[in-house]
Backbone as a printed PyTorch tensor [residue, N CA C, xyz], in Angstrom:
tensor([[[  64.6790,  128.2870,  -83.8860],
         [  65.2330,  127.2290,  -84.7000],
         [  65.7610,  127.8300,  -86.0010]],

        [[  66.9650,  127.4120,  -86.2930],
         [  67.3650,  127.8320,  -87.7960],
         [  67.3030,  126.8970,  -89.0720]],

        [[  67.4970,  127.3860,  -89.9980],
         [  67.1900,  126.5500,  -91.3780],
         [  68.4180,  126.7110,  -91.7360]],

        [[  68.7060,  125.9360,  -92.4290],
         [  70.2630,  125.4210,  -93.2570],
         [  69.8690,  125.1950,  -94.7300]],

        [[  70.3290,  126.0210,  -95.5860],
         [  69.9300,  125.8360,  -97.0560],
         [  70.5660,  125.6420,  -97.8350]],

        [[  70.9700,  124.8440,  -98.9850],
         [  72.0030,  124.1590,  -99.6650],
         [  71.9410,  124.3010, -101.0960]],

        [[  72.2330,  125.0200, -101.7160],
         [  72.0360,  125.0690, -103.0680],
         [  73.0770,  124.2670, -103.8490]],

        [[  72.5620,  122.7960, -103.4800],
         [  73.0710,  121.8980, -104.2210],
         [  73.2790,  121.7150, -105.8800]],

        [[  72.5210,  122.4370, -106.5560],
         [  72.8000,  122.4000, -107.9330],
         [  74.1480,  123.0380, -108.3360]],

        [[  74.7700,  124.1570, -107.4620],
         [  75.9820,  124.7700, -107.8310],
         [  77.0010,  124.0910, -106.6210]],

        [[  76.3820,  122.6930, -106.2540],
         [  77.9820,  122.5940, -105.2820],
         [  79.3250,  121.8810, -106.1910]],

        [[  80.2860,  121.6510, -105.9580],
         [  81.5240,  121.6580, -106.8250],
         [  82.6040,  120.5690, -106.3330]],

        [[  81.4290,  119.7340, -105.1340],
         [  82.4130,  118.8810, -104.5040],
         [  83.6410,  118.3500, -103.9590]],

        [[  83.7210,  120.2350, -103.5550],
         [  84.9620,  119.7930, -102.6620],
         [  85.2210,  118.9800, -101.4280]],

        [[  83.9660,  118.6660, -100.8180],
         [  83.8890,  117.9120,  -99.5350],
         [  84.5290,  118.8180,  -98.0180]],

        [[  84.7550,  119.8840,  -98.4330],
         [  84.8950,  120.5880,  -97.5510],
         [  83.6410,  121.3390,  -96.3500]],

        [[  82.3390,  120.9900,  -96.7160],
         [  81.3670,  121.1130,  -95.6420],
         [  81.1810,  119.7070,  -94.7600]],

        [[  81.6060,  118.2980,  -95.7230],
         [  81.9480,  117.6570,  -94.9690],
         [  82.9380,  117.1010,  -93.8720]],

        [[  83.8390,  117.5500,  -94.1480],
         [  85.1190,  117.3720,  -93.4280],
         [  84.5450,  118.0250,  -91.8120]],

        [[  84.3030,  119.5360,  -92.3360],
         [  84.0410,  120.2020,  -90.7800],
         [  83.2200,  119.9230,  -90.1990]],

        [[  81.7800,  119.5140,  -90.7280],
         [  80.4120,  119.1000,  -90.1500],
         [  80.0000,  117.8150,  -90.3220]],

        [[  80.4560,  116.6780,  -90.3480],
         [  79.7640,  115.0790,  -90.8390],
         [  78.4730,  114.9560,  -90.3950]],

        [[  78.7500,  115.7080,  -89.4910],
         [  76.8880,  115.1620,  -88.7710],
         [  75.4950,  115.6780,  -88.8900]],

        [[  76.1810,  116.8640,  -89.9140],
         [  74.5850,  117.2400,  -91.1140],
         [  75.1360,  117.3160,  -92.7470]],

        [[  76.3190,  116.5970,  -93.1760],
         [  76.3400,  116.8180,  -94.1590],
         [  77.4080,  115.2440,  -95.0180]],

        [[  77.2680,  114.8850,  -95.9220],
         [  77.9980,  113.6080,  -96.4050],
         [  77.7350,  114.0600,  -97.6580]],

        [[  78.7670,  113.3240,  -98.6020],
         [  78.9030,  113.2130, -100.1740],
         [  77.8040,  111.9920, -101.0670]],

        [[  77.2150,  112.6860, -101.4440],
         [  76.3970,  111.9080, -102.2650],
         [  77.1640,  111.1490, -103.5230]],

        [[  76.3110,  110.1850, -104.4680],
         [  76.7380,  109.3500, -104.9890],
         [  77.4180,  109.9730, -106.1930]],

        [[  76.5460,  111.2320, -106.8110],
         [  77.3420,  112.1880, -107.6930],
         [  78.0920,  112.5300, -107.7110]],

        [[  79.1680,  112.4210, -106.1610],
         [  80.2870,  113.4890, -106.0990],
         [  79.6900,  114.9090, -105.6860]],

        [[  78.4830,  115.2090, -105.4520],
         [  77.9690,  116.2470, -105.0380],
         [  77.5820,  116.2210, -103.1010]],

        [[  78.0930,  117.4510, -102.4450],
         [  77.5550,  117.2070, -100.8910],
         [  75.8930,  117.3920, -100.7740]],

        [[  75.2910,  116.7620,  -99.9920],
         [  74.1420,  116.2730,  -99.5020],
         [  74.1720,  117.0440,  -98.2370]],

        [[  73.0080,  117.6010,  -97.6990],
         [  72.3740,  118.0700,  -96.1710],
         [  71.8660,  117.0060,  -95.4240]],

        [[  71.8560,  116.3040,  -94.7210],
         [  71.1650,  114.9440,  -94.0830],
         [  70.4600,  115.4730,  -93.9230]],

        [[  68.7680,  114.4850,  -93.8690],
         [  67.5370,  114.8170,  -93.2070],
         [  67.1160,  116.0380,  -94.2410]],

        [[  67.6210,  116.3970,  -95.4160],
         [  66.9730,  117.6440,  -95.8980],
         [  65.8620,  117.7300,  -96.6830]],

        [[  64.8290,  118.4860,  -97.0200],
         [  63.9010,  118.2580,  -97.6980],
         [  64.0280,  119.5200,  -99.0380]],

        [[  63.2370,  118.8860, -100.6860],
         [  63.6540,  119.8040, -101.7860],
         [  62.9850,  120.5720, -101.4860]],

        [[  63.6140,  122.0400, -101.4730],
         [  62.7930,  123.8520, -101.5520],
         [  62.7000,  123.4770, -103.0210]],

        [[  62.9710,  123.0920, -104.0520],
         [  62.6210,  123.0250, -105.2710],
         [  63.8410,  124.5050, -105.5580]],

        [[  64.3450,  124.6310, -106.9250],
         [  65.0520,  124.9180, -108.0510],
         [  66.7120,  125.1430, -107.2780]],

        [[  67.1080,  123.8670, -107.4110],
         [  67.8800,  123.1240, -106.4590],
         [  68.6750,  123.0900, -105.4660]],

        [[  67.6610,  123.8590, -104.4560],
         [  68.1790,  124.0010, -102.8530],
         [  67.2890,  123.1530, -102.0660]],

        [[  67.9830,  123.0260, -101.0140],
         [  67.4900,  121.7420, -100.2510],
         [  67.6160,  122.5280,  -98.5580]],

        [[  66.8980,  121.9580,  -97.6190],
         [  67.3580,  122.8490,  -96.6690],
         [  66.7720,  122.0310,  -95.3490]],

        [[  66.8320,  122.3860,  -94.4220],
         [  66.4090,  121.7380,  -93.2550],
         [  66.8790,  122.3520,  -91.8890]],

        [[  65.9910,  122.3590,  -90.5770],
         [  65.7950,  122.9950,  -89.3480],
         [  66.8540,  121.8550,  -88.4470]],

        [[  67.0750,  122.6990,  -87.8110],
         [  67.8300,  122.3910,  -86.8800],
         [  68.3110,  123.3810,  -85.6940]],

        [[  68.5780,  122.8960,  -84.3920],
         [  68.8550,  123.6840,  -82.6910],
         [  69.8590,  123.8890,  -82.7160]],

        [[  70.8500,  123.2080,  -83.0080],
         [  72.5140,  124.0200,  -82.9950],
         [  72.9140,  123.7440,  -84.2460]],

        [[  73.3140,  124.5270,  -85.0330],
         [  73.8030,  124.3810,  -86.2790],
         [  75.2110,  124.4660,  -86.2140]],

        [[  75.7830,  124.7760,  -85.4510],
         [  77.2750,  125.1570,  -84.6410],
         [  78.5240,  125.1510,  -86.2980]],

        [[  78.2470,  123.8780,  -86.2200],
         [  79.0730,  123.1760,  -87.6030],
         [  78.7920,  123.3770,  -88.6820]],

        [[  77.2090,  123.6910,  -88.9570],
         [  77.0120,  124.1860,  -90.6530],
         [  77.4120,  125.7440,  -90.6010]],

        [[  77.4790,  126.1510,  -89.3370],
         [  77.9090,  127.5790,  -89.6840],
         [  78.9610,  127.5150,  -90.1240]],

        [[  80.1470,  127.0180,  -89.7580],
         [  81.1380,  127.1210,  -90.2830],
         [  81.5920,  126.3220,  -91.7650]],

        [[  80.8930,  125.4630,  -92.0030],
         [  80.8570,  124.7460,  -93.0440],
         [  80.2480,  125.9190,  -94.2150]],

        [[  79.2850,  126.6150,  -93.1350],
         [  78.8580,  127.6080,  -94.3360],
         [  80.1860,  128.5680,  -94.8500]],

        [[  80.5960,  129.0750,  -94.0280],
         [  81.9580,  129.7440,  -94.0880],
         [  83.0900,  129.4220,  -94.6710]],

        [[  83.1850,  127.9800,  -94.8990],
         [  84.3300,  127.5360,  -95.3110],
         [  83.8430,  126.9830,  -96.8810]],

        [[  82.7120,  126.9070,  -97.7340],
         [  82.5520,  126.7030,  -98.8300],
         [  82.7890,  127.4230,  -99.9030]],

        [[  83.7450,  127.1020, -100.5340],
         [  84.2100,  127.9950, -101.3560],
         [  83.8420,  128.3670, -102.3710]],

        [[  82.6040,  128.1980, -102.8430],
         [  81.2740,  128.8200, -103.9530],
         [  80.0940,  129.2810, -103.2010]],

        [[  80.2390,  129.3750, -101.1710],
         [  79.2780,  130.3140, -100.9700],
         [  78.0450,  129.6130, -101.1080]],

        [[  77.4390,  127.9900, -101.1320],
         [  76.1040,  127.8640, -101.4400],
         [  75.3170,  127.2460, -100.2400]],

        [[  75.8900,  127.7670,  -99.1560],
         [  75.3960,  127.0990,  -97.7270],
         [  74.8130,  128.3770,  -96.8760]],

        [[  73.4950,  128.4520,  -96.6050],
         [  73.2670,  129.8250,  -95.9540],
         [  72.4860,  129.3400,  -94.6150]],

        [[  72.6110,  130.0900,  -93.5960],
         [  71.8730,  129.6350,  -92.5380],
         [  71.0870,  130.8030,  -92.1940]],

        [[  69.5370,  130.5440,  -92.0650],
         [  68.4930,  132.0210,  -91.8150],
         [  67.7780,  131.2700,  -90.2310]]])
């Protein structure tokens, strides 16, 4: 199983992890992207397991400040 980690404090809201992946990721009310289902790692990354990540991989790839990592 892999983890998806989001270091939401530096995202910049381009909505570009959403566009490619909707179905682990949506725009929060800030204007900041959100991980669905994610829980706080605390000092502000957020992260969560998942069986095919297929789409955050590339969402990871396509963020253009780099704050999406999959381990």
């Amino acid at each position: 199983m892999a983890k998806v980690i989001h270091q939401r404090d530096k995202c910049i809201g381009c909505g570009t992890c959403v566009a490619v992946c909707p179905s682990f990721w949506h725009m929060g009310d800030d204007g900041k992207a959100s991980l669905k289902d994610a829980k706080d790692a605390g000092e502000g990354k957020f992260e969560c397991e998942c069986e095919d990540c297929g789409c955050c991989k590339e969402a990871a790839t396509a963020c253009p400040v780099q704050i999406i990592t999959i381990e």
